[in-house]
C-alpha positions as CSV (number, residue, x, y, z in Angstrom):
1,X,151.1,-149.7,-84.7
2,X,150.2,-151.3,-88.0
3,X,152.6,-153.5,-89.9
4,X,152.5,-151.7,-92.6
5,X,153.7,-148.7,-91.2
6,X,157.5,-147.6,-90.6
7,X,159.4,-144.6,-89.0
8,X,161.5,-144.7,-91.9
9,X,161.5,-146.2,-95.6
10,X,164.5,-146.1,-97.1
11,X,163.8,-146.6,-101.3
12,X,167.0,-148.5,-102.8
13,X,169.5,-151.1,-100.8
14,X,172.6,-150.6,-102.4
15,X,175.6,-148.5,-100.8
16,X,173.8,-145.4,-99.9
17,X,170.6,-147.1,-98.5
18,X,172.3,-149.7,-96.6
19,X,174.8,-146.8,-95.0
20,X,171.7,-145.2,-94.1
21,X,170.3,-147.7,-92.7
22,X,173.1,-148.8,-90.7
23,X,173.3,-145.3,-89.1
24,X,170.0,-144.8,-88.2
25,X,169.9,-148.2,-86.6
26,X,173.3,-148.2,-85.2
27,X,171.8,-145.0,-83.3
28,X,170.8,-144.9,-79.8
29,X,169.0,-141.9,-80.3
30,X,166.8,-143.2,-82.9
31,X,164.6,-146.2,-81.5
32,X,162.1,-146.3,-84.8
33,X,161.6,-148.8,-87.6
34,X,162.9,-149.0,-90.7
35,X,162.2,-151.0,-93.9
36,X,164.4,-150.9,-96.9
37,X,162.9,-151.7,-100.2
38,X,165.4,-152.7,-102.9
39,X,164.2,-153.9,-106.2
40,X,166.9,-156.3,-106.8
41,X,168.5,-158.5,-103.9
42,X,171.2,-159.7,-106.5
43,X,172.8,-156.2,-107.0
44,X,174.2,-157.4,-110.3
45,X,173.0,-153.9,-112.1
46,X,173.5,-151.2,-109.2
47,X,175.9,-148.8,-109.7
48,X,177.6,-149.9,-106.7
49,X,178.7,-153.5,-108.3
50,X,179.5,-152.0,-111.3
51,X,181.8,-149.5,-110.4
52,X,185.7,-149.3,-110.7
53,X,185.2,-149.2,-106.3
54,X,187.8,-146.5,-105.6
55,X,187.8,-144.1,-103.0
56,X,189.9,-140.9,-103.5
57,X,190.8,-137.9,-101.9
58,X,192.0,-135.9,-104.4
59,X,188.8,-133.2,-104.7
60,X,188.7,-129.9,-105.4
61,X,185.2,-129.2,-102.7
62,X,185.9,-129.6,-99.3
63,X,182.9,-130.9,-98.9
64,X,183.4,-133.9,-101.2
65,X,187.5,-134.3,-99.6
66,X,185.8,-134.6,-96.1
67,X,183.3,-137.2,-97.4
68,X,185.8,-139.7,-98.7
69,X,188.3,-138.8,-95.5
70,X,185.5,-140.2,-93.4
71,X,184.8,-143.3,-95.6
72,X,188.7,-144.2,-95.3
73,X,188.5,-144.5,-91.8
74,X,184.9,-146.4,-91.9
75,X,186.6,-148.6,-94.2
76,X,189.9,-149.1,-92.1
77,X,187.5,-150.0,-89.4
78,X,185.1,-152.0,-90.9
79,X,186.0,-155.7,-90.4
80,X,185.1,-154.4,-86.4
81,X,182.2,-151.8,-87.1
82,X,180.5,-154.7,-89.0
83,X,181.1,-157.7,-87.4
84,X,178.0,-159.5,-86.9
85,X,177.8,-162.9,-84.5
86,X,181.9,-163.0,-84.9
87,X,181.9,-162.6,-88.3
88,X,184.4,-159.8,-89.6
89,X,183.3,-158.8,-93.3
90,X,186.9,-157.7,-95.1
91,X,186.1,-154.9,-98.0
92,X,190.0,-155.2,-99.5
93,X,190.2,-152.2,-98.9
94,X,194.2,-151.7,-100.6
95,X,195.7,-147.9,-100.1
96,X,197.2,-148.1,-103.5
97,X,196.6,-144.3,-103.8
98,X,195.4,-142.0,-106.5
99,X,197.8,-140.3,-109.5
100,X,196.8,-137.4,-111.0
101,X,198.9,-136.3,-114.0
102,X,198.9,-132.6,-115.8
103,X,200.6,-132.1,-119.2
104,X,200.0,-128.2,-119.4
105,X,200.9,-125.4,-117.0
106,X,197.5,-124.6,-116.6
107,X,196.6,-128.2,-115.7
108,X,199.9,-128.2,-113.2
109,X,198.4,-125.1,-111.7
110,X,195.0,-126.2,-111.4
111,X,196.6,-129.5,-109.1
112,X,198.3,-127.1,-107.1
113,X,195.2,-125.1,-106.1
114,X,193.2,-128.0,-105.7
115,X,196.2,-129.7,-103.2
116,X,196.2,-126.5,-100.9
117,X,192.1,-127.5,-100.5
118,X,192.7,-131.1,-100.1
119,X,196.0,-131.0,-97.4
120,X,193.8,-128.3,-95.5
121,X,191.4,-130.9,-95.2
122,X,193.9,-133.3,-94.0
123,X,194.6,-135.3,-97.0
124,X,197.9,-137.2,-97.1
125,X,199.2,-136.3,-100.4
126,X,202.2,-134.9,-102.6
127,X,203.3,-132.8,-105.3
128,X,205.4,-134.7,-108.0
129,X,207.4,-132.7,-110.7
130,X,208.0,-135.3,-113.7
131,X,211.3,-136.5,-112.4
132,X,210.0,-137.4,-109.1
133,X,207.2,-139.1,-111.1
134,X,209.4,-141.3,-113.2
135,X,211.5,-142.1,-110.3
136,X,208.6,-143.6,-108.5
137,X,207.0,-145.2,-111.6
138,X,209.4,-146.1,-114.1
139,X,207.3,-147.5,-115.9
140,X,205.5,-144.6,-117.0
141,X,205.9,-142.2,-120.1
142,X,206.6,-138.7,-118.8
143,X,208.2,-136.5,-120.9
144,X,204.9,-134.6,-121.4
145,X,203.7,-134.1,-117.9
146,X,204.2,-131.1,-116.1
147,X,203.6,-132.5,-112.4
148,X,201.2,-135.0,-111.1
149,X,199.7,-135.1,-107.5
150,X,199.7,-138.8,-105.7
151,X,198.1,-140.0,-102.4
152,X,200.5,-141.2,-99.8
153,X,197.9,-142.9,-98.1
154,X,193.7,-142.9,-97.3
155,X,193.2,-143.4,-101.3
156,X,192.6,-146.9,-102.8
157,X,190.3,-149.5,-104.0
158,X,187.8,-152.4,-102.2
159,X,185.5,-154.7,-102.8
160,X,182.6,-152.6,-103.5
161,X,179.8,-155.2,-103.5
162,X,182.0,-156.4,-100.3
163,X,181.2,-153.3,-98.5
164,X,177.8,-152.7,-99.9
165,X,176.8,-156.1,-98.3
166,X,178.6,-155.8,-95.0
167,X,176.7,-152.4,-94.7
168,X,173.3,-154.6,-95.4
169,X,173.7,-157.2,-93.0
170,X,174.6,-154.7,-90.2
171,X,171.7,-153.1,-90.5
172,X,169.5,-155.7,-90.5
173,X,171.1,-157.9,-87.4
174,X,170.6,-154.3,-85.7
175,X,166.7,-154.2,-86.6
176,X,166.5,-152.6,-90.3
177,X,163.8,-154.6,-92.1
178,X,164.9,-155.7,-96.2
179,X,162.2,-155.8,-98.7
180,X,162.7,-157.0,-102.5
181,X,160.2,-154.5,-104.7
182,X,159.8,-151.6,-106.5
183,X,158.2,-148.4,-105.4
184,X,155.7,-147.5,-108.6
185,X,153.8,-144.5,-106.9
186,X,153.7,-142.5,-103.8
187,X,151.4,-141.1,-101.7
188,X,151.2,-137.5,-100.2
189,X,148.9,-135.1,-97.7
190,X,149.8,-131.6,-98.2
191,X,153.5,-131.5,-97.9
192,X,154.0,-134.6,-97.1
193,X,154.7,-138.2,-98.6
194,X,152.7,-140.4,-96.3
195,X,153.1,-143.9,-97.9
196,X,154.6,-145.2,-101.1
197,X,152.7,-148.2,-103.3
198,X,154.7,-151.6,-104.6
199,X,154.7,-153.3,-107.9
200,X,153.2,-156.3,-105.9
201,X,150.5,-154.0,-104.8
202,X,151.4,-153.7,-101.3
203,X,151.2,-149.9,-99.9
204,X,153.4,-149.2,-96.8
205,X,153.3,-145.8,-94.7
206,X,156.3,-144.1,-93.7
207,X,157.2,-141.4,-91.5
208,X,160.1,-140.0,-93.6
209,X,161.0,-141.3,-97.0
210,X,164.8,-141.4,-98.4
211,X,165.3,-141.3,-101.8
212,X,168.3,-143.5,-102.4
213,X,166.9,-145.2,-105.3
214,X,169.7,-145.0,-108.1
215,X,168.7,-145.2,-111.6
216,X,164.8,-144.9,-110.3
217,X,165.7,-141.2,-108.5
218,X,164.2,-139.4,-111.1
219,X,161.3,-141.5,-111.5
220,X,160.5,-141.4,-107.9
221,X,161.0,-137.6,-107.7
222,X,158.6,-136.9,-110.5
223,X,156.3,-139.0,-108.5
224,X,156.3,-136.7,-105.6
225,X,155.7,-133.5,-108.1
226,X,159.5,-132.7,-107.9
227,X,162.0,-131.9,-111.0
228,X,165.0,-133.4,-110.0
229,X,168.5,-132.4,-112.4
230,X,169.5,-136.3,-113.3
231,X,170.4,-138.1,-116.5
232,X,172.2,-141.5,-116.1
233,X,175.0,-141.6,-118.2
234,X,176.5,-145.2,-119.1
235,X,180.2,-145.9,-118.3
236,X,182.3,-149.0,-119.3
237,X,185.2,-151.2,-117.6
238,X,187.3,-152.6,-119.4
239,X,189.2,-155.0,-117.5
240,X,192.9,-156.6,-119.5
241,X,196.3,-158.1,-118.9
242,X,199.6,-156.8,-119.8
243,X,202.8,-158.4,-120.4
244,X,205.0,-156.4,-118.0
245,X,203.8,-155.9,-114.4
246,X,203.8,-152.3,-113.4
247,X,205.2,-152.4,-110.0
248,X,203.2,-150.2,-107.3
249,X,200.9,-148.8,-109.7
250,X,198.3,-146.3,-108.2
251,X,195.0,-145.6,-109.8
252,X,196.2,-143.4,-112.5
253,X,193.9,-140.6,-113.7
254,X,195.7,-139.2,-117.4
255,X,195.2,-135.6,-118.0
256,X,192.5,-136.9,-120.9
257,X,190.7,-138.0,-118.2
258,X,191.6,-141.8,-119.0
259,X,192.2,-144.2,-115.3
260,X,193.4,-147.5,-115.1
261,X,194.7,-149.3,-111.6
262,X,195.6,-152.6,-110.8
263,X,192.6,-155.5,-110.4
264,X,193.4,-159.1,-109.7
265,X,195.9,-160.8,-112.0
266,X,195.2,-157.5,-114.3
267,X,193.9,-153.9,-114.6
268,X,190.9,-152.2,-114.8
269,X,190.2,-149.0,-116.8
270,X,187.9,-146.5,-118.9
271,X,187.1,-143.2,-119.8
272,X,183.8,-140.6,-120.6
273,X,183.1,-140.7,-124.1
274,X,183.5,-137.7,-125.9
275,X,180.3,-135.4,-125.0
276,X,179.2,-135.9,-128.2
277,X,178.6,-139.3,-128.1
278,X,177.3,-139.3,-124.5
279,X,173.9,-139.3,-124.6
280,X,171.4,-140.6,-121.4
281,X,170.9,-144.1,-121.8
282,X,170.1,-147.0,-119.3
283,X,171.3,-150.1,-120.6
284,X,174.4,-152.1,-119.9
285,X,176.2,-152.7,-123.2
286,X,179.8,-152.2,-123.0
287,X,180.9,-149.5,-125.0
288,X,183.7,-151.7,-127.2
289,X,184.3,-149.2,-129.6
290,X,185.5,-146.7,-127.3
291,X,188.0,-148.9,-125.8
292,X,189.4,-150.0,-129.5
293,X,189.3,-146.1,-130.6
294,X,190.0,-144.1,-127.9
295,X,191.3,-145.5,-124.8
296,X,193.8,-148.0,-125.8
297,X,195.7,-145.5,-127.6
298,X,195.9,-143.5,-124.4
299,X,196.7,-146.1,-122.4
300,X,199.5,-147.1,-124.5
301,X,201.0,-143.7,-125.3
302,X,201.1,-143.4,-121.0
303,X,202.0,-146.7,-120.5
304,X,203.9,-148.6,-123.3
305,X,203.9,-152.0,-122.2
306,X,200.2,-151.3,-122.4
307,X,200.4,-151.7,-126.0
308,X,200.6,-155.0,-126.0
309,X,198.1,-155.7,-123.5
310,X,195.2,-158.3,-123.8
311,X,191.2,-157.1,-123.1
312,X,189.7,-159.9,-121.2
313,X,186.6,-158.7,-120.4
314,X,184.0,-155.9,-119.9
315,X,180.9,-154.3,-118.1
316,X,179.1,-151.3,-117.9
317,X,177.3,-149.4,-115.3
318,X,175.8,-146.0,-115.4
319,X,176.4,-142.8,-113.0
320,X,173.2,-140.5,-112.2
321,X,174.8,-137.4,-113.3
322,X,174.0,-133.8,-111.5
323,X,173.4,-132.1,-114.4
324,X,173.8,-128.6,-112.4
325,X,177.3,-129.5,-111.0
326,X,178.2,-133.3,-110.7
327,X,177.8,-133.3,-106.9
328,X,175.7,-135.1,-104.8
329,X,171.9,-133.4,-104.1
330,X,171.3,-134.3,-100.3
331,X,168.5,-133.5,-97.5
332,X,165.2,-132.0,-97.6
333,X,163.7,-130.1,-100.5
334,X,161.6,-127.4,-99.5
335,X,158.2,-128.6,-100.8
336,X,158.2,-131.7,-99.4
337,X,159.0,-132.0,-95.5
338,X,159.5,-135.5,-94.6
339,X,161.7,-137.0,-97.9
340,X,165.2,-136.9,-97.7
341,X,167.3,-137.0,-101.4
342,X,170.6,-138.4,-101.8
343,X,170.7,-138.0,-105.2
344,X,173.2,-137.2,-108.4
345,X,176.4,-138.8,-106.7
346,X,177.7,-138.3,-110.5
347,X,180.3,-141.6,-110.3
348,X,180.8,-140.7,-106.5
349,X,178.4,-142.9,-104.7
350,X,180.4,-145.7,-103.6
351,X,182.6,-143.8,-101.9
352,X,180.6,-141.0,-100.4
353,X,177.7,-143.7,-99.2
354,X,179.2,-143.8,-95.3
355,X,179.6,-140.4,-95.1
356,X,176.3,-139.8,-97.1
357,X,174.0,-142.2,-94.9
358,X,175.6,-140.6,-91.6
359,X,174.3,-137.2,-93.1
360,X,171.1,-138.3,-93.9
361,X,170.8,-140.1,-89.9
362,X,171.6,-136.7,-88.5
363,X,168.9,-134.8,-90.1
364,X,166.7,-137.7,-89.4
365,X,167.4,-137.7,-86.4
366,X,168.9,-134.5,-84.8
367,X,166.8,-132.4,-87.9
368,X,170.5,-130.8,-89.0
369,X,174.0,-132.1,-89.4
370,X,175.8,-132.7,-86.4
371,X,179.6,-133.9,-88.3
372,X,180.3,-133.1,-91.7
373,X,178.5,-129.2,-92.7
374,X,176.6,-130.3,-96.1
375,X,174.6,-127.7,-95.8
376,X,175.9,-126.4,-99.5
377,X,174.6,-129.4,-101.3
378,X,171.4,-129.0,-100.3
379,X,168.3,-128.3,-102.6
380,X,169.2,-124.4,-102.3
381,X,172.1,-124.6,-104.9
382,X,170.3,-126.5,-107.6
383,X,166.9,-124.3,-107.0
384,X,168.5,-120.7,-107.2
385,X,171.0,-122.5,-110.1
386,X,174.2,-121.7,-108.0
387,X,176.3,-124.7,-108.8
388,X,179.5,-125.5,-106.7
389,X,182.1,-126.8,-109.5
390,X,183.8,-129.8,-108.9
391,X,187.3,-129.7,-111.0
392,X,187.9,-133.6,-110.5
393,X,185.0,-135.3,-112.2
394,X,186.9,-138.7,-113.6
């Protein structure tokens, strides 16, 4: 077998590539090759680093609840699942929980639907009316809410690039093969991709192709002659300090859509911009202006110590929103045979990426799920336009 040729090329090495990689390879049923080409081995602009690297429960899809049920566990087991030559990688993974707040009765109803789905699923989670709410955080400014929804436990936040890396090095002491490039152009026979050409004008054949590639998805897509529903939409971080510690603070999701959660010595938080003022874009300038108009005031009107708080720094990353429904695209579309997508994670990536690259292992290998049943978001949705509404986009 040539060099140049692999069972498998994964296209983009962040979260989602390297869990697929670490599946396949950590598979005794597969015994093929598989190179990962990832145009940047810093990671400093994937989606992954740049994150607020939460992991949440609190869904209103079953599909999406199961997803980040599974990565819990893989992260609660990951210092032994990725140990490499004694080496136990620690993702700080801290169960600080999510908190969902509603300030209307239609918004206290909505949580209640959405917490029948989520404890069916097995989500450890509770119903707070705004007493129980200001018992447990005093520090909080209440007398608006109608009921909030926190997770008892499975819901936190890590050290994204942490896990992202552990993932990596896994998969390559377990055979996967790690190449810095960019794909520019693929090749196909029929329905088929059969190899895909480099920026450094290498060509390399593949068996199957996954599309994991980020912010170059779309590209990539168009490549193979598929219209993919993506636009990357930039999101900022804003990380400050207050003057009064906030004790047990969760991540905290305002019914503006506003977060913030505890980071370091400090918080982190943000917010969409106003749909308006949203348009697709790709670089990385923080969005000051939005902090100073429209999410400090929030913060402080739900937090008033907040109002005295101190910005320290910022960053922005982007999500590659779904524009049919803001969930994930994932397997085979059905005029290509051999490439699998796992595209349009729509700010969900991080968290989703264990359970995502086991998916995309199984239908490698077995040719159809064998855990979690994503059949639904498959190509057929976003082909027939039959989108499956998620109500907890933050």
């Amino acid at each position: 077998m040539s060099a140049s040729h692999y069972d498998v090329i994964i296209v983009g090495g962040a979260a989602v590539g390297s869990a697929a990689a670490y599946f396949l390879t950590a598979n005794p049923d597969f015994n093929g090759s598989v190179l990962v080409i990832e145009k940047d081995f810093t990671y400093q602009y994937c989606a992954t680093t740049l994150s607020a690297a939460s992991i949440r429960h609190q869904f209103s899809t079953p599909e999406n609840i199961q997803m980040s049920l599974f990565g819990t566990q893989f992260l609660r087991d990951f210092a032994t699942t990725m140990q490499v030559n004694n080496d136990s990688p620690d993702p700080a993974f801290h169960e600080g929980g999510y908190l969902f707040l509603a300030n209307t009765d239609s918004g206290k109803h909505i949580l209640q639907q959405n917490l029948v789905t989520q404890l069916k699923e097995g989500a450890d989670l509770a119903l707070l009316d705004p007493a129980e709410i200001k018992a447990r955080f005093p520090w909080l400014h209440t007398e608006d809410l109608t009921a909030g929804t926190l997770g008892l436990s499975g819901e936190g936040w890590l050290d994204a690039y942490g896990m992202m890396q552990g993932m990596r090095r896994k998969a390559i002491d377990q055979g996967a093969k790690y190449l810095q490039a960019t794909v520019v152009d693929v090749e196909k026979q029929g329905a088929k991709v059969t190899g895909v050409l480099l920026d450094n004008g290498e060509r390399y054949n593949c068996g199957q192709l996954i599309n994991a590639a980020g912010l170059g998805a779309r590209q990539l897509s168009e490549n193979m002659g598929i219209t993919i529903p993506l636009e990357y939409k930039k999101r900022s971080v804003f990380y400050f300090q207050s003057p009064v510690e906030l004790p047990n603070c969760p991540m905290t999701i305002d019914p503006t859509g506003a977060y913030f959660r505890p980071e370091g010595d400090g918080y982190i938080a943000g917010i969409a911009p106003p749909e308006d003022q949203d348009p697709e874009c790709t670089d990385y300038e923080p969005q000051h202006e939005l902090f100073e108009e429209l999410l400090w005031p929030i913060l402080a009107e739900r937090v008033p110590a907040f109002e005295a708080l101190r910005l320290i720094r910022s960053w922005a990353g982007h999500y590659d929103m779904n524009t049919l429904d803001q969930n994930v695209i994932i397997g085979l579309h059905p005029a290509i045979h051999n490439v699998f997508f796992a595209n349009g994670f729509s700010g969900h990536g991080m968290q989703q990426a264990p359970a995502v690259g086991r998916a995309l292992s199984e239908l490698i290998i077995y040719g159809q799920f064998r855990t979690l049943n994503l059949h639904r978001l498959g190509w057929e949705r976003i082909l027939e336009q039959r989108p499956i509404i998620e109500l907890n986009v933050v």
